[in-house]
C-alpha positions in Angstrom: 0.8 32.7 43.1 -0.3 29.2 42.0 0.5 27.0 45.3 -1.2 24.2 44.2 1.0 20.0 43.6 2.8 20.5 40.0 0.0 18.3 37.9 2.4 16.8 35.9 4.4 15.5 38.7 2.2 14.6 41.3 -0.8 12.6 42.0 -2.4 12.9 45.2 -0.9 15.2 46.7 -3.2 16.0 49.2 -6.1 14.4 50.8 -8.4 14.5 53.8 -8.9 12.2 56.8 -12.1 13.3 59.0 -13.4 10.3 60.0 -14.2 9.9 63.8 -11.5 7.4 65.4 -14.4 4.9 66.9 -15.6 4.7 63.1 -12.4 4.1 61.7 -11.1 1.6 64.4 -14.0 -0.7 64.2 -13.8 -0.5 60.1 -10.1 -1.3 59.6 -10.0 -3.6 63.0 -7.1 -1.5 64.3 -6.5 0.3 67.1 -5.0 4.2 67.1 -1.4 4.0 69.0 -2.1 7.5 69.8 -4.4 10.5 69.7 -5.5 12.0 66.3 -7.4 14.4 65.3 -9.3 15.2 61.7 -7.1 16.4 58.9 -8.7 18.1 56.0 -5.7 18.3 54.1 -3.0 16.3 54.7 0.1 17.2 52.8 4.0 15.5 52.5 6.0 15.4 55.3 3.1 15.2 58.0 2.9 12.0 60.1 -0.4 10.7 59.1 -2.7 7.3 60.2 -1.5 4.2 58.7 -2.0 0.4 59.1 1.5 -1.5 58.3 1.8 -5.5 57.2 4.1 -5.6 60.4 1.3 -4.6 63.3 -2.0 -5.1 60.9 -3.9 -4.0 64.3 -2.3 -1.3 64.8 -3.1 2.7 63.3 0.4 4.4 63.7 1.3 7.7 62.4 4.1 7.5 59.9 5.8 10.7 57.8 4.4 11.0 54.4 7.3 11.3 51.4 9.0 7.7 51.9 12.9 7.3 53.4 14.3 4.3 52.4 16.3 2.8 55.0 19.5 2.8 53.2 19.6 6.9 52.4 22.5 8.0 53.8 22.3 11.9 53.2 18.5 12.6 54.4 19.1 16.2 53.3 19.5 15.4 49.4 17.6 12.5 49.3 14.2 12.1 46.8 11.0 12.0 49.3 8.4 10.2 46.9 4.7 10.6 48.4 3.7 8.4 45.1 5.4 5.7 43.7 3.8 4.3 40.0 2.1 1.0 40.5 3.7 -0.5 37.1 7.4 0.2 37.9 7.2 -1.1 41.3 9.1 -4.6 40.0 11.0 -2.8 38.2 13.1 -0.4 40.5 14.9 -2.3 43.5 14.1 -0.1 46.7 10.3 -0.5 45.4 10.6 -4.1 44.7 11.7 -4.7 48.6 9.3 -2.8 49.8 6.5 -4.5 47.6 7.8 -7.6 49.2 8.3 -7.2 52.5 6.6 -3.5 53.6 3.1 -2.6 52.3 0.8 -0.8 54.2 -2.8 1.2 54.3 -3.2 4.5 54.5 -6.2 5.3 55.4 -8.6 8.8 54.1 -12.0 9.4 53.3 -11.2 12.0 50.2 -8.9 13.4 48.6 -8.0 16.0 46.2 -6.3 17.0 42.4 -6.2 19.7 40.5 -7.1 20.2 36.9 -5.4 22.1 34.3 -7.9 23.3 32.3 -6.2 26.5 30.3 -4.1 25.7 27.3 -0.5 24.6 26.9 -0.9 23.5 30.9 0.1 27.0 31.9 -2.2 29.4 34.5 -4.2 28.6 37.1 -5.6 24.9 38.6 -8.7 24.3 39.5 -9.2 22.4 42.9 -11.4 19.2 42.5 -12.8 17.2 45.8 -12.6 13.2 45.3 -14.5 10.8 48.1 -16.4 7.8 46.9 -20.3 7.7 46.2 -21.1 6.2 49.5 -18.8 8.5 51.5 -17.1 6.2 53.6 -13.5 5.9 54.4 -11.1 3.7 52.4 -7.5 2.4 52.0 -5.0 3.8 50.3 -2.3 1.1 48.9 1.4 2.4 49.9 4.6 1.3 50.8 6.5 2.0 54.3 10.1 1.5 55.4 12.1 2.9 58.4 14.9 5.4 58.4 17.6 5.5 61.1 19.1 8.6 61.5 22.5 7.8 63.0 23.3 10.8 65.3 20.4 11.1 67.4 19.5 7.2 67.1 15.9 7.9 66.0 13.9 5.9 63.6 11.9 7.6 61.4 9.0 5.3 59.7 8.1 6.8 56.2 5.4 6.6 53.1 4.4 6.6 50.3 0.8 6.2 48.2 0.9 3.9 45.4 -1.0 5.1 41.8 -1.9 3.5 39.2 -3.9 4.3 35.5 -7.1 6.6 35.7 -10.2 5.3 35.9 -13.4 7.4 33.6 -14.0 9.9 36.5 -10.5 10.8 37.1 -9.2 10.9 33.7 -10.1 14.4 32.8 -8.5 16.2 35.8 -5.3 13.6 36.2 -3.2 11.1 34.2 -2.5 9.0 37.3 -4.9 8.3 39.9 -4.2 7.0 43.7 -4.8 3.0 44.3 -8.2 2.8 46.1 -7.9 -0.5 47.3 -11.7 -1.8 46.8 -12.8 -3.9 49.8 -12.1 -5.3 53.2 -10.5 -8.4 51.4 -8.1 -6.7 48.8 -7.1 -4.6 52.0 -6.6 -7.7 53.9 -4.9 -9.0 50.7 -2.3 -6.3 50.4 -0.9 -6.6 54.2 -0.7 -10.7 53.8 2.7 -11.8 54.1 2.1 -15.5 52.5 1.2 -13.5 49.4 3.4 -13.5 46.4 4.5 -10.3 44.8 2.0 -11.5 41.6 -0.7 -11.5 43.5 0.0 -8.0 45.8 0.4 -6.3 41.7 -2.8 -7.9 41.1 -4.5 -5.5 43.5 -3.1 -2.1 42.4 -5.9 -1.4 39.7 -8.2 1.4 39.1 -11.1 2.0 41.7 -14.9 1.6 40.0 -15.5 5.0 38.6 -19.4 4.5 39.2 -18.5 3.8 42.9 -16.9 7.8 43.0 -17.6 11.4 42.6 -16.3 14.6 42.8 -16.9 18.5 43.0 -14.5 21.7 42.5 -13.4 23.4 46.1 -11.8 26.8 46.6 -8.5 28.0 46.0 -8.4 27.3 50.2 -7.4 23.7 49.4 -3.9 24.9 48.0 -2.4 26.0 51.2 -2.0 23.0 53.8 -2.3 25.9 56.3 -6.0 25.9 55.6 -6.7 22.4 57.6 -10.5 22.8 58.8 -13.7 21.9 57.3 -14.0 24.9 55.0 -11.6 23.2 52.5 -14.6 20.7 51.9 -17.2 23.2 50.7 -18.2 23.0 47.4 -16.9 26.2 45.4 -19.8 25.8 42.5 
């Protein structure tokens, strides 16, 4: 049984966040609200690290599939991990958000799979993504909070912005995740006294030369399998 992100829906459905939490607090100038361990494949509805325009120096853990706060069934209501970068202005609880709640979320890989046998039927083949130098990066995404009225929770919420392929992701993927591509565009994309111009400005293809990537196992397709062996190379 194929258990593997429908290609043709999704784009990042899955991704990896191992680096040590010294590392990543002196890299993104944020400090972890609370304990966390490595993920090596994160997958929707997990509460994963994230760095909001609201507390820039903070690393919270917020639920991956975004909640818009005005949902008022949370039981029928669309979860998007991935909202397309060039509709953003277009639809209004995306336009808000791109206003007023933008966020990082942070990784150091992450994965796709590509359909290679005809008429995009049969099985996917896993592919590894991390960037050439193997550091961690950003992320672009969009947060909001939900509040769930019986219990009086708030449940914070995201989703990871995408955008056009660059050359190394074209051939396994028609959309790729925003990368955002330095310490300035990330400090760009949580400023407030931004406009909305210049926040759409930043959600463009990462450097292909700056990336690589290898096939995995079939491991990769179950977020069960969350431990380093979902990294090996399967070629």
């Amino acid at each position: 049984m194929d258990t593997s992100p429908t290609c043709s829906q999704l784009v990042c459905g899955r991704y990896a966040f191992t680096t040590p939490v010294p590392a990543i607090e002196k890299r993104f100038e944020a400090s972890f609200r609370e304990p966390l361990g490595p993920t090596y494949n994160a997958a929707p509805s997990q509460r994963l690290p994230v760095i909001t325009n609201a507390e820039p120096g903070q690393v919270q853990l917020l639920q991956w599939g975004l909640l818009p706060g005005w949902v008022k069934d949370v039981k029928i209501a669309p979860k998007p991990i991935n909202a397309r970068a060039g509709t953003l202005p277009e639809k209004p609880s995306f336009r808000q958000l791109l206003q007023r709640r933008r966020c990082l979320v942070l990784a150091d890989s992450f994965y796709e799979w590509q359909q290679t046998a005809p008429a995009q039927k049969g099985p996917k083949t896993p592919h590894r993504i991390l960037l050439r130098n193997e550091q961690p990066f950003a992320f672009a995404g969009l947060w909001d909070e939900w509040l769930d009225r019986t219990s009086g929770e708030l449940v914070p919420t995201f989703t990871i912005i995408t955008t056009d392929p660059n050359a190394q992701m074209a051939p396994l993927h028609n959309r790729m995740p925003v990368i955002l591509p330095d310490r300035q565009a990330e400090l760009a994309w949580l400023d407030d006294g931004a406009s909305v111009a210049d926040h759409q400005l930043l959600l463009q293809p990462y450097a292909a030369s700056l990336m690589r990537e290898y096939v995995v196992s079939a491991l990769v397709d179950s977020p069960a399998n969350n431990d380093p062996s979902v990294l090996v190379s399967a070629i």
